[in-house]
MDTraj code that builds the backbone (N, CA, C; nanometers):
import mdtraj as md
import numpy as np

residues = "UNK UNK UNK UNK UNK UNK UNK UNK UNK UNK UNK UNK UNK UNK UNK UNK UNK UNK UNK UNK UNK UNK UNK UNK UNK UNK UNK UNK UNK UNK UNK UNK UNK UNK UNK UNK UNK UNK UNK UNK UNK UNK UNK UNK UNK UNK UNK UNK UNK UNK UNK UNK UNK UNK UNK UNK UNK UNK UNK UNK UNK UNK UNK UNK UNK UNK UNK UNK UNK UNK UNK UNK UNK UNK UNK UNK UNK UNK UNK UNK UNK UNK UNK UNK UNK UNK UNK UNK UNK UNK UNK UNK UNK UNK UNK UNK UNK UNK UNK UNK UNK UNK UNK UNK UNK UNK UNK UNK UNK UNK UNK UNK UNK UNK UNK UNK UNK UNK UNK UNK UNK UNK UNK UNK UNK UNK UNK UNK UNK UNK UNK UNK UNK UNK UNK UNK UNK UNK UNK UNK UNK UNK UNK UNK UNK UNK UNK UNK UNK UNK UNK UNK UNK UNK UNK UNK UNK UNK UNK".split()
xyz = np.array([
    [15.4346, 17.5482, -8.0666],
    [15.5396, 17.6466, -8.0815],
    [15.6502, 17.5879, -8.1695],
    [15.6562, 17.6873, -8.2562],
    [15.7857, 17.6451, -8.3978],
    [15.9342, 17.6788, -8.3194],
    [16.0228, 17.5563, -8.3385],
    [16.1559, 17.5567, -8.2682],
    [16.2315, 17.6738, -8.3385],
    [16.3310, 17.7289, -8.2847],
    [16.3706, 17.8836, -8.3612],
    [16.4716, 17.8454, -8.4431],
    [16.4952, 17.9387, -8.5369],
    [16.5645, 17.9300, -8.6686],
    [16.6848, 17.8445, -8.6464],
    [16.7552, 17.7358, -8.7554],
    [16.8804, 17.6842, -8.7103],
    [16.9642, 17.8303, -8.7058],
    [17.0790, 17.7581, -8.6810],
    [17.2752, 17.8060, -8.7490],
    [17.2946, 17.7305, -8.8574],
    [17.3031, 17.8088, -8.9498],
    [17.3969, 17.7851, -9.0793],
    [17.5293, 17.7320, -9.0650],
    [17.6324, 17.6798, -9.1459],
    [17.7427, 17.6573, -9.1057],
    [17.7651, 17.6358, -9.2685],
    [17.8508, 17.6731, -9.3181],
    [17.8929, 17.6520, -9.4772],
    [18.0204, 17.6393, -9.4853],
    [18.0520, 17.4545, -9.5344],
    [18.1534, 17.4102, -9.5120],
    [18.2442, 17.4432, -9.6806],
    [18.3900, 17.4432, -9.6417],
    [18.4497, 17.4700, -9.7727],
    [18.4913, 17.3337, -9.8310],
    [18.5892, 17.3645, -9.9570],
    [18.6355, 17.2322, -9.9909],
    [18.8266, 17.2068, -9.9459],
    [18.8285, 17.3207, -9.8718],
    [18.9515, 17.3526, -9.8545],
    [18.9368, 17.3008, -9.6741],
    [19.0694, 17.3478, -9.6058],
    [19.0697, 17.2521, -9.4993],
    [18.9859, 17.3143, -9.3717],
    [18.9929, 17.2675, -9.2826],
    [18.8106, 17.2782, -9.1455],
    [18.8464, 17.4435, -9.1907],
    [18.7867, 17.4738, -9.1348],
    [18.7582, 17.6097, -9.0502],
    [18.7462, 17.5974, -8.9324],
    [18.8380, 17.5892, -8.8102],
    [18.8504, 17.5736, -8.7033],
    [18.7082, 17.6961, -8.6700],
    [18.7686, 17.8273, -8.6839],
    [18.7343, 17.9485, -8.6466],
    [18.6063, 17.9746, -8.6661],
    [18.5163, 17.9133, -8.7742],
    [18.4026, 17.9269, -8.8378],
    [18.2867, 17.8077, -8.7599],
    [18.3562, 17.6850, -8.7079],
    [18.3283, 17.6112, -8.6386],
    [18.2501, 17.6474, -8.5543],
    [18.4185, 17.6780, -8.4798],
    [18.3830, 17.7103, -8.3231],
    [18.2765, 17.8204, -8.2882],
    [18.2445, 17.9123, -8.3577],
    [18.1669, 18.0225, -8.4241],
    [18.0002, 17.9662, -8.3898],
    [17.9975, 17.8539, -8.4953],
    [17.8769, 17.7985, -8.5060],
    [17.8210, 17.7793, -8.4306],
    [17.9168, 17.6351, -8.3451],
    [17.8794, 17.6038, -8.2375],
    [17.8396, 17.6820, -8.1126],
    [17.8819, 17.8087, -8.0915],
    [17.9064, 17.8813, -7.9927],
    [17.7416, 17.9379, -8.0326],
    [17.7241, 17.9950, -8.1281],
    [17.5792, 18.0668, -8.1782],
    [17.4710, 17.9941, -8.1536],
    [17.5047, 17.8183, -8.1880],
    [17.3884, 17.7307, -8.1700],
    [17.3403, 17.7046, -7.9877],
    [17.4736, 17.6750, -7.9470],
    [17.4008, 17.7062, -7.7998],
    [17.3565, 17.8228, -7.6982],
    [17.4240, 17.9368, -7.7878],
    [17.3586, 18.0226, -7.7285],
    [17.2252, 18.0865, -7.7494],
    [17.2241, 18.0676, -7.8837],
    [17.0650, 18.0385, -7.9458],
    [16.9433, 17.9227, -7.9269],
    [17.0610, 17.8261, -7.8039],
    [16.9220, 17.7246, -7.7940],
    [16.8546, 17.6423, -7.9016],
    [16.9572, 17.6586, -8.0646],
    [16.8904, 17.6000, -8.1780],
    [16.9628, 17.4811, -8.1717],
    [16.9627, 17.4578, -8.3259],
    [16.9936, 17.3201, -8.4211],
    [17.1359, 17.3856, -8.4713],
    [17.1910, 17.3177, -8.5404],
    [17.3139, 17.3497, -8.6504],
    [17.3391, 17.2627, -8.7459],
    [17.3048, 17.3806, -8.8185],
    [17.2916, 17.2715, -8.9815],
    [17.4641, 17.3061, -9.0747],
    [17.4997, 17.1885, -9.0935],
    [17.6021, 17.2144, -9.1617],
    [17.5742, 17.1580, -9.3477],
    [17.6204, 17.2765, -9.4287],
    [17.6240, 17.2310, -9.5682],
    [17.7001, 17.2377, -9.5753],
    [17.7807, 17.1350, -9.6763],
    [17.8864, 17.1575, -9.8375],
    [17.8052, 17.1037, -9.9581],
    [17.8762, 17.2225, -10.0380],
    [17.8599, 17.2266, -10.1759],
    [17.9437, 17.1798, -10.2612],
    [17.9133, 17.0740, -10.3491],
    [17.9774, 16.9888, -10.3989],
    [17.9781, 17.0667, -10.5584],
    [18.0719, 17.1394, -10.5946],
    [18.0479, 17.2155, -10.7075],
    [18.0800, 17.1194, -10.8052],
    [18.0308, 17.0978, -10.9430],
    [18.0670, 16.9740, -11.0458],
    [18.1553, 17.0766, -11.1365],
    [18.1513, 17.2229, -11.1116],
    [18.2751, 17.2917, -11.1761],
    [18.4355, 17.2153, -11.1357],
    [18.3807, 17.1989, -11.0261],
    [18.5485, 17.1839, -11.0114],
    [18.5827, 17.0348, -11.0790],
    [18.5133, 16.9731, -11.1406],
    [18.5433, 16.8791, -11.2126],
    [18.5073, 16.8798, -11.3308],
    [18.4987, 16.9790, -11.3557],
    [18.4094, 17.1064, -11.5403],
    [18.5386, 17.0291, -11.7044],
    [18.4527, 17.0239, -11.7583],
    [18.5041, 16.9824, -11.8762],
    [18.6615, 17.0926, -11.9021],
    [18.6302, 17.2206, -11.8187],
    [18.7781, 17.3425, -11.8599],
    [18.8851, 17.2866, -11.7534],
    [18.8470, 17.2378, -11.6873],
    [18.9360, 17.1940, -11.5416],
    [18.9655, 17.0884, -11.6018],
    [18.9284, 16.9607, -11.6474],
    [18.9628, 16.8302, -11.7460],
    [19.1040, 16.9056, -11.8218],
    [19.0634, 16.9425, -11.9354],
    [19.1347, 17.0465, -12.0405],
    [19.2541, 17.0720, -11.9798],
    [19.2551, 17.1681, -11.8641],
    [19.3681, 17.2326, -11.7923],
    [19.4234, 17.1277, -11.7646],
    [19.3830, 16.9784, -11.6638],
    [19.4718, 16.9106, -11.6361],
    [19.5307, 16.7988, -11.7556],
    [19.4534, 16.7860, -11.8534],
    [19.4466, 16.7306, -11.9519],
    [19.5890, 16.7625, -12.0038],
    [19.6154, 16.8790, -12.0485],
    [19.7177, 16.9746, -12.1099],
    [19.8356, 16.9286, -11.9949],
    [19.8563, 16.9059, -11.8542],
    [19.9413, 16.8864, -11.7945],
    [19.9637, 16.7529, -11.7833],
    [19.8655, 16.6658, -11.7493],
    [19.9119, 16.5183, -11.7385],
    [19.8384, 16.4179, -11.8664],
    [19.7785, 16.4766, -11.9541],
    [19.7343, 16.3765, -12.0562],
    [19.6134, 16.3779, -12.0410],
    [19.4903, 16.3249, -12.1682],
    [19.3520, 16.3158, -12.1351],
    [19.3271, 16.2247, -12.0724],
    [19.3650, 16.0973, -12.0420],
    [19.3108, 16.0012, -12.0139],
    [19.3652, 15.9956, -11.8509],
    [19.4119, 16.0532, -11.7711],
    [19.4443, 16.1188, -11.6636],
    [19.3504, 16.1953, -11.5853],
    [19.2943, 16.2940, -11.6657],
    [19.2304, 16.4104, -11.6256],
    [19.0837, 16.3806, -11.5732],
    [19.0463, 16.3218, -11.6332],
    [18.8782, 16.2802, -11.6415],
    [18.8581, 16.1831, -11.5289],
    [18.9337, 16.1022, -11.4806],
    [18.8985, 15.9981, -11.3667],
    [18.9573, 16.0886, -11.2715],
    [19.0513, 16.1727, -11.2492],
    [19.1219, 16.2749, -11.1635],
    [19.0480, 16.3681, -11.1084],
    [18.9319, 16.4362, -11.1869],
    [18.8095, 16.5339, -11.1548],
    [18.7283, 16.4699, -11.0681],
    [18.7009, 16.3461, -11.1512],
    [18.5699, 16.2837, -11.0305],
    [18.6415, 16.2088, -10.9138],
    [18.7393, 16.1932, -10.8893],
    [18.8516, 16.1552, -10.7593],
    [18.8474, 16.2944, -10.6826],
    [18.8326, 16.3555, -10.7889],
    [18.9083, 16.5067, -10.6752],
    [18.7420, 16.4760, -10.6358],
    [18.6665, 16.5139, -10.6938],
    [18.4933, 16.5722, -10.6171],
    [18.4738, 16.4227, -10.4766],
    [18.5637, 16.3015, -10.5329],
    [18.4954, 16.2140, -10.4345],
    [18.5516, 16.2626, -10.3020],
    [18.6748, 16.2925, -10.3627],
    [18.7726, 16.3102, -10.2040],
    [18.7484, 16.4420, -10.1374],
    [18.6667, 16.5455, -10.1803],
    [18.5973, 16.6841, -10.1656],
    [18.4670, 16.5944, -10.0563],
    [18.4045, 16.4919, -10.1040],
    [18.3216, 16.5028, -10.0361],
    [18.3676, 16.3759, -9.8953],
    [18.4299, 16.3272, -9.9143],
    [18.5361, 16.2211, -9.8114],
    [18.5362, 16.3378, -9.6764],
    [18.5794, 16.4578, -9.7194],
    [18.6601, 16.5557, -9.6250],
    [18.4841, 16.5876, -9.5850],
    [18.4144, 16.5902, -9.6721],
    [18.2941, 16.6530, -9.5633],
    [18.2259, 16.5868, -9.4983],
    [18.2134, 16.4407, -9.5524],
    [18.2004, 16.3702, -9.4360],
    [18.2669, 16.3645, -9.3197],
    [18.3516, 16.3468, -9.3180],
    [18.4732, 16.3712, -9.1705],
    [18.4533, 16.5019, -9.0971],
    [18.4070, 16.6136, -9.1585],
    [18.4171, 16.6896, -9.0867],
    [18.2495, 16.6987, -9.0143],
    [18.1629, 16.5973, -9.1098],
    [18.0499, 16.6219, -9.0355],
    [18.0553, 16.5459, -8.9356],
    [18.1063, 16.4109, -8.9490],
    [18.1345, 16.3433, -8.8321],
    [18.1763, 16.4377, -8.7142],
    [18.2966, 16.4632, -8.7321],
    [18.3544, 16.5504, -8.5822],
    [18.2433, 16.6732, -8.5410],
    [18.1559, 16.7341, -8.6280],
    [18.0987, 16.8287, -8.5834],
    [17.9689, 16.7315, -8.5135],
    [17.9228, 16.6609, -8.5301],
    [17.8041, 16.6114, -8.5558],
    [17.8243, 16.5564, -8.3354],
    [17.9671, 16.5250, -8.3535],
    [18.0359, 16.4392, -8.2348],
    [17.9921, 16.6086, -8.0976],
    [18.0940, 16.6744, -8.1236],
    [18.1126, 16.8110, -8.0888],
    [17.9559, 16.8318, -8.0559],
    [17.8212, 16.8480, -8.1183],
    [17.7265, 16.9272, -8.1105],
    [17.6652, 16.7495, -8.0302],
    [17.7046, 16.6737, -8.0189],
    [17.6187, 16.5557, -7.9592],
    [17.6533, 16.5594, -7.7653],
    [17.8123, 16.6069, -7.8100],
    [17.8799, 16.6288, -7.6786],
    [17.8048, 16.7355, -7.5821],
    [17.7531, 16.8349, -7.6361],
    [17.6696, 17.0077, -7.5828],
    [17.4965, 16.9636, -7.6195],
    [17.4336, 16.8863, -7.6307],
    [17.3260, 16.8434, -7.6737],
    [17.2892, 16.9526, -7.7776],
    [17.3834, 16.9764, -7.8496],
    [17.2796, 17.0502, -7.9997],
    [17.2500, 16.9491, -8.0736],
    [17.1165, 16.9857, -8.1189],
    [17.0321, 16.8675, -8.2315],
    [17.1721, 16.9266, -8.4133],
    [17.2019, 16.8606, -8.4087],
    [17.2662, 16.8462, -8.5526],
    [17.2474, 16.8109, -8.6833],
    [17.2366, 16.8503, -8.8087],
    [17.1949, 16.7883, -8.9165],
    [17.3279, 16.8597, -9.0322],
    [17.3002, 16.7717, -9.0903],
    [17.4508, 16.7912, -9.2275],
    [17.4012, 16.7678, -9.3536],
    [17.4077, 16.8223, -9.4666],
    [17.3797, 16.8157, -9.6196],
    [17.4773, 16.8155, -9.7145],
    [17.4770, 16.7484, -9.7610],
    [17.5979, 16.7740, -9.9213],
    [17.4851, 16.8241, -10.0362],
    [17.5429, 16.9256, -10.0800],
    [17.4244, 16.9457, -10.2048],
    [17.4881, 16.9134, -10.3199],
    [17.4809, 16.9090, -10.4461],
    [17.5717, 16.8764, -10.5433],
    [17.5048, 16.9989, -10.6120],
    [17.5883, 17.0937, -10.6778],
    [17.5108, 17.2285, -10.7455],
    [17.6449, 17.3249, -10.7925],
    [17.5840, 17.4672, -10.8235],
    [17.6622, 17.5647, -10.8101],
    [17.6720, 17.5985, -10.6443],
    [17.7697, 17.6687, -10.6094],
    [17.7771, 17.6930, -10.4942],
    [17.6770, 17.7930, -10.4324],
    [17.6643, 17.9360, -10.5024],
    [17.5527, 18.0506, -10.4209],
    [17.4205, 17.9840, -10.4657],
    [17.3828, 17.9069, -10.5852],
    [17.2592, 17.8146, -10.5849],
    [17.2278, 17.7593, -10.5064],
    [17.2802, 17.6447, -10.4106],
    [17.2911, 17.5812, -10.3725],
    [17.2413, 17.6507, -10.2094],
    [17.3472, 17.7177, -10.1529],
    [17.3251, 17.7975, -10.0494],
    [17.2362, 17.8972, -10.0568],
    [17.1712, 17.9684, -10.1386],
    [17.0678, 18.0638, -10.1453],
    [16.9291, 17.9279, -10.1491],
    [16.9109, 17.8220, -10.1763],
    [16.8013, 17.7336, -10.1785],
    [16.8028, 17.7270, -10.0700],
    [16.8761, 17.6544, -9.9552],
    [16.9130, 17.5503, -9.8442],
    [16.8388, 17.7000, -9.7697],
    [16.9261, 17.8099, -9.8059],
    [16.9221, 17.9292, -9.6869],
    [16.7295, 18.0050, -9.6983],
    [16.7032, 17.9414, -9.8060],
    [16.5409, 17.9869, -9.8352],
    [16.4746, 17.8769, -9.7577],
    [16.4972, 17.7585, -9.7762],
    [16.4182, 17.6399, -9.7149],
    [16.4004, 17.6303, -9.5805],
    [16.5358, 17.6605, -9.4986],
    [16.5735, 17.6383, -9.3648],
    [16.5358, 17.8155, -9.2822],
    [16.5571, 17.9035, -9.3817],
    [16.5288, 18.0450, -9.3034],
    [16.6527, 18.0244, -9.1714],
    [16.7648, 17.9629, -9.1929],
    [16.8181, 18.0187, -9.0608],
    [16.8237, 18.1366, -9.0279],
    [16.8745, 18.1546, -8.8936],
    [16.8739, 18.3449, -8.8418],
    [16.9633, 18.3678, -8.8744],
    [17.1237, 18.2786, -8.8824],
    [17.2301, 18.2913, -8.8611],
    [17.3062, 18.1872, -9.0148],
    [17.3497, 18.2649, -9.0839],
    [17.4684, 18.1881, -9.1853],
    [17.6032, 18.2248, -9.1576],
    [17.6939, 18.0940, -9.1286],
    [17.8338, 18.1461, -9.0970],
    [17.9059, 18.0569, -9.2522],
    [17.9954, 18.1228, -9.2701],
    [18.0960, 18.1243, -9.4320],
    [18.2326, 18.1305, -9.3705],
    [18.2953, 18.0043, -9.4078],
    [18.4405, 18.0375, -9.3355],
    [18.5069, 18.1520, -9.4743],
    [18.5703, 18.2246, -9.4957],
    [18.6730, 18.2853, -9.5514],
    [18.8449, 18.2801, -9.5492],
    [18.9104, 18.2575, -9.6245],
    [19.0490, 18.2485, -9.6162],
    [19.1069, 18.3755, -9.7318],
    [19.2310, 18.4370, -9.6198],
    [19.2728, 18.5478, -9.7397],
    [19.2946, 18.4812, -9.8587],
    [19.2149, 18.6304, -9.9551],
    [19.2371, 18.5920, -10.0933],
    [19.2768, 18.7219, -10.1824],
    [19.3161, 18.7181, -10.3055],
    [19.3378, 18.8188, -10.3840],
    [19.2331, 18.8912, -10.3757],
    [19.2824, 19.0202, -10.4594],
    [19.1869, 19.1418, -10.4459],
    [19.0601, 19.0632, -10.5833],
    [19.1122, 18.9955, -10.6863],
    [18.9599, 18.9529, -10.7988],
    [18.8551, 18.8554, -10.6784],
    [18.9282, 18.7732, -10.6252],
    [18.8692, 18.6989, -10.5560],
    [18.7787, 18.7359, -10.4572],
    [18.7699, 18.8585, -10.3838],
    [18.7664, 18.9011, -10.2949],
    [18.6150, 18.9851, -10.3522],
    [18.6628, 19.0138, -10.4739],
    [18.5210, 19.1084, -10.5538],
    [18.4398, 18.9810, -10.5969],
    [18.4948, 18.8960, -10.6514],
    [18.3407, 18.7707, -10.6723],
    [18.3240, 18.7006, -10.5460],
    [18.3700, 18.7034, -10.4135],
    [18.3103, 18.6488, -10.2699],
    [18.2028, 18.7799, -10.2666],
    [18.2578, 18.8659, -10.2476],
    [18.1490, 18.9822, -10.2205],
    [17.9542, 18.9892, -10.2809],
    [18.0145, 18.9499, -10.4251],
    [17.9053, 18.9419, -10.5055],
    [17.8481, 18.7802, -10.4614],
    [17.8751, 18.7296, -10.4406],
    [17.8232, 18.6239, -10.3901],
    [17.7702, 18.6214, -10.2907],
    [17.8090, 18.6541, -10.1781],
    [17.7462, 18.7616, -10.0593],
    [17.6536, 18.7920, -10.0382],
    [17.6465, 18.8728, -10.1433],
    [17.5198, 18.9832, -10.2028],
    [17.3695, 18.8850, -10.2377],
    [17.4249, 18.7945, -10.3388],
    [17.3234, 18.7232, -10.4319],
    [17.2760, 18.6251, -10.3152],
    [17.3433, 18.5431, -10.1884],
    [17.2680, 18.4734, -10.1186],
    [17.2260, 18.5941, -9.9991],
    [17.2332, 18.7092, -9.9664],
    [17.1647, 18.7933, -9.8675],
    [17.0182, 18.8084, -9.9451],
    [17.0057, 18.8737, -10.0514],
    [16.9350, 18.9057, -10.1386],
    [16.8238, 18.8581, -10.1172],
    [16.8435, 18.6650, -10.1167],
    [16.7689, 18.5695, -10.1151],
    [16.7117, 18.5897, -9.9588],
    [16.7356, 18.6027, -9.8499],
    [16.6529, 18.5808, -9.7531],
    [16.7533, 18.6774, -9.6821],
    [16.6693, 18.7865, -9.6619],
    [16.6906, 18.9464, -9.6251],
    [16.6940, 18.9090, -9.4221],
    [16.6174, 18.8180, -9.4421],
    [16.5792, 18.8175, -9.2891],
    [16.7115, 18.7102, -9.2083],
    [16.8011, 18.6788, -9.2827],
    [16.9249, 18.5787, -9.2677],
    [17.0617, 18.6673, -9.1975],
    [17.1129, 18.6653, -9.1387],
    [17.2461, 18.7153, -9.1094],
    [17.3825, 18.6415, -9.1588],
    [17.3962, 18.7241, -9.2465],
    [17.5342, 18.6296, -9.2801],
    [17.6488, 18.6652, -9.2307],
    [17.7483, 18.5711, -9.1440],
    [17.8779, 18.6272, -9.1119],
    [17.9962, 18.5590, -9.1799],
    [18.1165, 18.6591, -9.2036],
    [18.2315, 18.5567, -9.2497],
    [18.2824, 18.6018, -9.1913],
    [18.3853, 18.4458, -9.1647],
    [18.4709, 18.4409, -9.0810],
    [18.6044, 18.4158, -9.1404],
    [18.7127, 18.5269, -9.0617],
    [18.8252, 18.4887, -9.1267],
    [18.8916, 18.3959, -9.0942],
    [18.9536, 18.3218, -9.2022],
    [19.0289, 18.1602, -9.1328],
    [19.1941, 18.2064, -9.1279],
    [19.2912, 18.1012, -9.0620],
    [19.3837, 18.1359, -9.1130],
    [19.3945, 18.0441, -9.2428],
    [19.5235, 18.0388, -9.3210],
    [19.5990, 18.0084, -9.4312],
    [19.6395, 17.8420, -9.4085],
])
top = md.Topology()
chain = top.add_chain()
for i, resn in enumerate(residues, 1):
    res = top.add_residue(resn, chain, resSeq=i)
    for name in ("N", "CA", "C"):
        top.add_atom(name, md.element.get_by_symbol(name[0]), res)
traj = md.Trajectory(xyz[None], top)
């Protein structure tokens, strides 16, 4: 007998998601599963236009070691947070597992979410503008798309 689908958990680069967490966790034991936590390590955010932009503010030779600082310290924070989750789901005996992918972001999560088939994908969310709000949506869309049989929830965070 095949163990049943994990929990998703899709970590941001911005700060925990208390709410999205606690979410997870709550789904994984009541589901009796696993909980898999990803972050996506986007190399946009350290993109030759993001260089440029900071380039233009603090100089070139600034910018370029500053991108790959920012992505190290992006992934610093996801370690830590896998730690504490990893602690949390050891505390409730959920089996736990954690991934950093390095990619585009809905790439990244539409693969993981094809490979793993969880039942359950949780997405923390934080209010955002109304443009922002239309490319989360479409993003949405493009990882449901991918595995129809997935539930995706977002969760609102606070600010």
């Amino acid at each position: 007998m095949s163990s049943p689908s994990p929990v998703l958990l899709v970590l941001t680069t911005t700060k925990p998601g208390i709410r999205s967490e606690t979410e997870a966790i709550r789904e994984a034991t009541e589901r009796r599963t696993s909980l898999c936590a990803l972050f996506v390590l986007d190399p946009i955010m350290a993109s030759s236009e993001n260089r440029k932009l900071l380039g233009s503010i603090l100089g070139p030779s600034v910018a370029k070691p500053l991108g790959r600082e920012i992505l190290k310290d992006y992934e610093t924070r996801a370690i830590n947070r896998f730690e504490q989750l990893g602690a949390d789901c050891e505390e409730l005996k959920i089996p736990f597992e954690s991934r950093i992918c390095r990619g585009g972001f809905v790439d990244e999560v539409r693969s993981f979410v094809q490979a793993r088939q969880p039942a359950l994908a949780i997405l923390p969310k934080r209010p955002k503008s109304f443009l922002s709000r239309v490319f989360m949506k479409d993003e949405l869309v493009l990882i449901q798309s991918t595995a129809p049989h997935t539930q995706i929830r977002i969760i609102e965070e606070d600010i």
